[in-house]
C-alpha positions in Angstrom: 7.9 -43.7 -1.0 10.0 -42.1 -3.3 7.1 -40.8 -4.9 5.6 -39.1 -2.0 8.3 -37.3 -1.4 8.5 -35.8 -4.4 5.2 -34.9 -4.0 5.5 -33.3 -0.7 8.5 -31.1 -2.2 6.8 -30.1 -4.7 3.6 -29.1 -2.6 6.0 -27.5 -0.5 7.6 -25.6 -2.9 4.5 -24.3 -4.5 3.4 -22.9 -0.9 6.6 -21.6 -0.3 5.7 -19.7 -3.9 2.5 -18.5 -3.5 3.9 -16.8 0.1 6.0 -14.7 -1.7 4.1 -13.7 -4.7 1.2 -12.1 -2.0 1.9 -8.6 -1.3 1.2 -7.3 2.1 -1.8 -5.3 3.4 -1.4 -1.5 3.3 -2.0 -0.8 6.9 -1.5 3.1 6.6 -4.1 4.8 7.4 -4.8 7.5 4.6 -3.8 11.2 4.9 -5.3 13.5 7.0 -7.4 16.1 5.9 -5.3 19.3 4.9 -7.3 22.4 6.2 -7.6 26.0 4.0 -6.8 29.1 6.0 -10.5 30.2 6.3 -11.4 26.7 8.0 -8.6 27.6 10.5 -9.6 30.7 11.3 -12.8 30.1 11.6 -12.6 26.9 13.7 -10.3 28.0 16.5 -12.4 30.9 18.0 
């Protein structure tokens, strides 16, 4: 018995591990677009 549970903590402690070594997702979404002066002007007629 003794021995399982030494196993489970371990197993535990590995997932507990490899949790915080993932990095989240980058959800952002990306910048928009920046528009030149002549797009402007030419676009909001």
């Amino acid at each position: 018995m003794t021995t399982f549970a030494r196993l489970a903590l371990a197993g535990l402690f590995c997932l507990s591990l490899a949790a915080c070594a993932t990095q989240p997702v980058d959800t952002t979404p990306p910048p928009s677009k920046r528009l030149d002066a002549k797009t402007t002007l030419e676009g909001r007629r």
